[in-house]
C-alpha positions as CSV (number, residue, x, y, z in Angstrom):
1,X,-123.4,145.8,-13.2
2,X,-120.3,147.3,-14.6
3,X,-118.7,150.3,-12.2
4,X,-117.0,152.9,-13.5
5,X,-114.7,153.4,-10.2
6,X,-111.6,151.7,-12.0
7,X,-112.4,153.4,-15.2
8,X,-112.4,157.1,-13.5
9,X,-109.5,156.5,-11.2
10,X,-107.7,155.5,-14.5
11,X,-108.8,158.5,-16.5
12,X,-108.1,160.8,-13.7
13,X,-104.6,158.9,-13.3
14,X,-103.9,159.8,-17.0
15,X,-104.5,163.7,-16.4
16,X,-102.5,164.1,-13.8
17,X,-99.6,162.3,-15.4
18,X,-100.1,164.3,-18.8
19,X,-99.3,167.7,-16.8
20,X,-95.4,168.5,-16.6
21,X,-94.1,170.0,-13.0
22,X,-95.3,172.8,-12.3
23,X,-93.3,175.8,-12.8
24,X,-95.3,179.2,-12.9
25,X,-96.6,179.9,-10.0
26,X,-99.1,182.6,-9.1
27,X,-98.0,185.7,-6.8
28,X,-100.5,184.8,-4.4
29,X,-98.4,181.2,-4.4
30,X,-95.1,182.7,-4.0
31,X,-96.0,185.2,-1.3
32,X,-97.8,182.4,0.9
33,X,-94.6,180.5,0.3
34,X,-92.5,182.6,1.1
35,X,-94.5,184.3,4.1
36,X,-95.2,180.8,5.9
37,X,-91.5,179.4,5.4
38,X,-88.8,180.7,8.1
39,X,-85.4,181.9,6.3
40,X,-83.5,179.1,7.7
41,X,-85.8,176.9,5.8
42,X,-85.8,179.0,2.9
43,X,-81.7,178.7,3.3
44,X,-81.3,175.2,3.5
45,X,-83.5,175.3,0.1
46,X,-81.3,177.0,-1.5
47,X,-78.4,175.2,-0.2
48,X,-80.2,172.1,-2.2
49,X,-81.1,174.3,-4.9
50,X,-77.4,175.0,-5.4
51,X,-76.2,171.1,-4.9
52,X,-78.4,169.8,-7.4
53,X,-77.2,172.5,-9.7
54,X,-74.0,171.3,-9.6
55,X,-74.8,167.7,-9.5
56,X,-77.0,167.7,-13.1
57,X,-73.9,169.8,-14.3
58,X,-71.5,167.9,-13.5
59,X,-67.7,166.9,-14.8
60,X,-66.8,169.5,-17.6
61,X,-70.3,170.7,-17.6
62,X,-69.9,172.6,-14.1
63,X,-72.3,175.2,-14.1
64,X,-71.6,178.8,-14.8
65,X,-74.3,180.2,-13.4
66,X,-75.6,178.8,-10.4
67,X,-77.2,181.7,-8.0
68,X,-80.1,181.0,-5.3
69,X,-82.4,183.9,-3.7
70,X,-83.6,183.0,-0.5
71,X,-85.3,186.4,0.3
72,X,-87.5,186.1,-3.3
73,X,-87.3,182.6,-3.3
74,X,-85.6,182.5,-7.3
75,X,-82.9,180.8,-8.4
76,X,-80.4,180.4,-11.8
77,X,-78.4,177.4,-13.0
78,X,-76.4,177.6,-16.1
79,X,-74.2,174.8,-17.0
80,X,-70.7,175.7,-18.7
81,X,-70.5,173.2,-21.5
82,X,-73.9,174.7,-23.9
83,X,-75.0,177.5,-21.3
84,X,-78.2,175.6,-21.0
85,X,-80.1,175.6,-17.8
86,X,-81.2,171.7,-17.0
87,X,-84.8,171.0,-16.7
88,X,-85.0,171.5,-12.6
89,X,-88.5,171.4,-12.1
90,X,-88.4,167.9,-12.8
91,X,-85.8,167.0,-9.7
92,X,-86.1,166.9,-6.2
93,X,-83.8,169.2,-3.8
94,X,-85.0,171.8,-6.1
95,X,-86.1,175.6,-5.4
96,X,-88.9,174.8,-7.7
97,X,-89.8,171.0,-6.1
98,X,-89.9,173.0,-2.5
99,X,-91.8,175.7,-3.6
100,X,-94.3,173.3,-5.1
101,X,-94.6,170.9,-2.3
102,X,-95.7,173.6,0.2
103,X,-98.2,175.3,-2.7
104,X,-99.9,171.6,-2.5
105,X,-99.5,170.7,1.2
106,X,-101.2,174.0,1.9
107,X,-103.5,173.9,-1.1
108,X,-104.3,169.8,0.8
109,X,-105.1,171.7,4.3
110,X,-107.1,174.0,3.0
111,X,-109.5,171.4,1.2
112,X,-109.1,168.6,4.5
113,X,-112.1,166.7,3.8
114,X,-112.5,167.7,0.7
115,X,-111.5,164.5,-1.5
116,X,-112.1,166.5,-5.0
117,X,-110.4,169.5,-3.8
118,X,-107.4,167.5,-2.8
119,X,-107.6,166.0,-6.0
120,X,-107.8,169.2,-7.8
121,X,-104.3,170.3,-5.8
122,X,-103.0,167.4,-6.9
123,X,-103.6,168.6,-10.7
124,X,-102.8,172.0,-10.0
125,X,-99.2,171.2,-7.9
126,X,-97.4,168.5,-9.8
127,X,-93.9,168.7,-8.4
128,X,-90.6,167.2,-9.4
129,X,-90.1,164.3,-8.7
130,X,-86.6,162.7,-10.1
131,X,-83.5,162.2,-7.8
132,X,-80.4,164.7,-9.7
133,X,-77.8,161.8,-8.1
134,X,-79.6,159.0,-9.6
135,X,-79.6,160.7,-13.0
136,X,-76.6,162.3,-13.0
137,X,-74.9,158.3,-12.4
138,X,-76.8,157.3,-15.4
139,X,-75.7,159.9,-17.3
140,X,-71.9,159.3,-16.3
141,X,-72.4,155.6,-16.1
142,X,-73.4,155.6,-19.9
143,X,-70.6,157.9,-21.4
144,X,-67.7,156.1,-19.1
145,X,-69.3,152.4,-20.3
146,X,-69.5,153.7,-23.7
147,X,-65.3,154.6,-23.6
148,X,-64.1,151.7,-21.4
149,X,-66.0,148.9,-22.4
150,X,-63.3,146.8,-24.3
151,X,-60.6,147.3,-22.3
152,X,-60.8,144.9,-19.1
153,X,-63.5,142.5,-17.4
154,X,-64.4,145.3,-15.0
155,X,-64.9,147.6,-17.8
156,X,-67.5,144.9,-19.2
157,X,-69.3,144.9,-16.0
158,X,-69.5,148.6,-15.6
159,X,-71.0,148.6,-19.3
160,X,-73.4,146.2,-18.3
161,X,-74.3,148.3,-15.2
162,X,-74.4,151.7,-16.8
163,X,-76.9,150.8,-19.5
164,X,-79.0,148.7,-17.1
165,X,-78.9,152.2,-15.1
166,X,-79.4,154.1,-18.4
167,X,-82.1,151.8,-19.3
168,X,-84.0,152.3,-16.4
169,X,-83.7,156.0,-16.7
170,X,-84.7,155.6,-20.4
171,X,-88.0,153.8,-19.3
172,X,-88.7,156.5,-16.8
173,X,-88.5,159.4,-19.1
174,X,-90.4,157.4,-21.6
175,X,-92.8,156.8,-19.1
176,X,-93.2,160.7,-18.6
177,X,-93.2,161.9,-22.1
178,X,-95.7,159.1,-23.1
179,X,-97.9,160.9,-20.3
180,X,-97.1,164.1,-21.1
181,X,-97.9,164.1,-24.6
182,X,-100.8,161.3,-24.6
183,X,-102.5,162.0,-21.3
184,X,-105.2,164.4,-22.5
185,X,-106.2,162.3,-25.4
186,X,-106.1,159.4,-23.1
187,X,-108.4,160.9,-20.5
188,X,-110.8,162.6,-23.6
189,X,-110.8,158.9,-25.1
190,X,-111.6,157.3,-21.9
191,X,-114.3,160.2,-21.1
192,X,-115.7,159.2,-24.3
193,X,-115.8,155.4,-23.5
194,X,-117.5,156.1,-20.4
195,X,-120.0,158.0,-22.4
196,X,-120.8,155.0,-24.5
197,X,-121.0,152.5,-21.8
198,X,-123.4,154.6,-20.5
199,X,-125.3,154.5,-23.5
């Protein structure tokens, strides 16, 4: 008999990894949040918040606009070199990454026991996930490989380094937009498989 555990896991494996971080969250999110965390926590977030601001703008790109509300729990990065904001929901250490996890730890506590509700917060809360240093190193690793690489042995090994770091971080945010832009059709193909094995 063919089971259809693997198959599901899969498809439900495909949806979660088709949603981006979650980044709107409901008032009724945001005023548990903010209501069930102490201000020292709420602080120290923002302390992070800050950090990685300056860490994914970093060198010439120091940000011009780096702010943290620990009272409304919101927060502004700009970075100097195209006044862009980097994508933050996707880091750790991140207003938005702490504001998700407790959404899902307490959306988890109030469905204990409840295997499809967890799952469902799971769906609901995805939160960033990426480490800002790591990135960040790739990103410098990459351009100083890119201007040093003839000029000594060392040079040579950094290159090698900084596009087997760059690599990996390639891979990784292949890995993510693949999901993010396949995962539905993925999980409606799969769904529709399933339907025709049980035919």
């Amino acid at each position: 008999m063919f089971s259809l555990a693997p198959l599901v896991s899969f498809l439900f494996a495909a949806f979660v990894a088709a949603q981006g971080p979650t980044t709107n969250f409901s008032s009724t999110d945001l005023t548990s949040v903010i209501g069930e965390t102490d201000q020292t926590t709420r602080n120290s977030w923002c302390t992070s918040e800050k950090t990685t601001c300056g860490v994914l703008c970093n060198g010439a790109n120091t940000p011009t606009g780096n702010t943290c509300d620990s009272t409304a729990l919101s927060a502004n990065c700009t970075c100097s070199a195209n006044n862009s904001s980097p994508a933050l929901q996707y880091y750790q250490g991140t207003l938005l990454s702490f504001i998700c996890n407790k959404a899902q730890g307490d959306c988890n506590a109030t469905n204990a026991g409840n295997l499809a509700g967890q799952q469902q917060c799971t769906v609901k809360y995805v939160c960033g996930n990426l480490n800002a240093s790591q990135a960040a190193a790739a990103a410098v690793s990459t351009s100083s490989s890119s201007s040093v690489a003839a000029t000594s042995t060392q040079a040579t090994a950094t290159s090698a380094t900084g596009s087997g770091t760059s690599a990996t971080a390639s891979a990784k945010s292949f890995a993510i937009k693949v999901g993010q832009d396949y995962g539905a059709g993925i999980f409606a193909a799969g769904i529709m498989a399933a339907f025709g094995v049980m035919l």
